[in-house]
C-alpha positions as CSV (number, residue, x, y, z in Angstrom):
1,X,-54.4,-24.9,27.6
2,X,-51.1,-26.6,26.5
3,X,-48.7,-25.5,23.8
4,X,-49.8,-28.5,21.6
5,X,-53.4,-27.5,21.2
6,X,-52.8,-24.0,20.7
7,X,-50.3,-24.5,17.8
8,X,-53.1,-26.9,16.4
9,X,-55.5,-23.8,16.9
10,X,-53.0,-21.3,15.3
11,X,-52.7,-23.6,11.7
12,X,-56.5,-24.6,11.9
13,X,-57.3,-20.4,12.2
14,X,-54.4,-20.1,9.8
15,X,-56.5,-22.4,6.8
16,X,-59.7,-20.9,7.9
17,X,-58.1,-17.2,7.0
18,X,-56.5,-18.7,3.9
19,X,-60.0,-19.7,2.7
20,X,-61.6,-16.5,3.3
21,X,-58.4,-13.9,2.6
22,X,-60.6,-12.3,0.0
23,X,-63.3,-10.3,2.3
24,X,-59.9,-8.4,3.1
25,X,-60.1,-7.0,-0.2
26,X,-64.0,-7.2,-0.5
27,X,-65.4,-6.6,2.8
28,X,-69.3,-6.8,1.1
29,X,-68.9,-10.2,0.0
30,X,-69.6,-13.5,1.8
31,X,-67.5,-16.6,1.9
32,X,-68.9,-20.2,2.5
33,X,-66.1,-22.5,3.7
34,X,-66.5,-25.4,5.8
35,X,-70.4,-25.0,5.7
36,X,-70.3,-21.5,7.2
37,X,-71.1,-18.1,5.6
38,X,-68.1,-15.9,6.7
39,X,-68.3,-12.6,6.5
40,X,-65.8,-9.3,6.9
41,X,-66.6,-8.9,10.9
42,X,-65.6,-12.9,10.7
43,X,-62.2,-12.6,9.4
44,X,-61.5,-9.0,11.6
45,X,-62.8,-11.9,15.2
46,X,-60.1,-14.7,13.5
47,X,-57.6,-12.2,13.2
48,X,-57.8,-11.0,17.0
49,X,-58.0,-14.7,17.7
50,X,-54.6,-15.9,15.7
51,X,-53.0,-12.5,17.5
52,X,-54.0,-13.7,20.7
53,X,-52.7,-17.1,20.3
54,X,-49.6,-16.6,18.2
55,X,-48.8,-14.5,21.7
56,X,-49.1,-16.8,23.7
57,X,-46.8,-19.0,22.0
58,X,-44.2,-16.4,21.7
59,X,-44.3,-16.1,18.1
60,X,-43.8,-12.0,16.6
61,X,-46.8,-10.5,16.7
62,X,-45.8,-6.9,15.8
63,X,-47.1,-6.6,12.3
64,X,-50.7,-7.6,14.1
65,X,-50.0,-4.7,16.8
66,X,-49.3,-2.1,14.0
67,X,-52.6,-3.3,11.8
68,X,-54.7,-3.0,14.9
69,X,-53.3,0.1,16.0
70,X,-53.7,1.8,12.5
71,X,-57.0,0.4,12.1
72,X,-58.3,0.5,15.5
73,X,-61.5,2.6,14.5
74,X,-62.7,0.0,12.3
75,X,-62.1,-3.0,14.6
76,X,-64.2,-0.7,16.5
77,X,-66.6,-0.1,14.1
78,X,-67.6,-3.7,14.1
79,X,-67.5,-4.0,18.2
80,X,-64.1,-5.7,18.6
81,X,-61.4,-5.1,21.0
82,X,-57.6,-6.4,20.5
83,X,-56.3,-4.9,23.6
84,X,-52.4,-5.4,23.3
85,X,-50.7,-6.2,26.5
């Protein structure tokens, strides 16, 4: 993968989260965007995946470490890992 298409990836993932931002504050809702139901296990997977990209690309990914590390049971709850490292 080159550094052009995962920048691409990073601001794409960054609208998608933009659109759906609300199921962080209502987890029991569902959002439609781009012809897709989204859902609160949705936006937890998009967050892993920006993390996991952003790293790559050297950006800071610290306040991602400390919201997965705080919140690892419930990342866990819905079967995802975010392995740091």
């Amino acid at each position: 993968m080159n550094t052009t298409w995962r920048t691409e990836q990073l601001r794409r993932l960054n609208q998608t989260m933009k659109a759906i931002e609300i199921l962080a504050e209502h987890p029991d809702l569902t959002v439609i965007y781009q012809g897709k139901a989204w859902g609160y296990r949705d936006l937890l997977e998009l967050s892993v995946r920006i993390f996991r990209l952003a790293r790559q690309e050297g950006f800071d990914v610290h306040a991602f470490e400390l919201w997965f590390a705080k919140d690892a049971e419930l990342f866990a709850h819905y079967g995802l890992e975010w392995r740091v490292g």
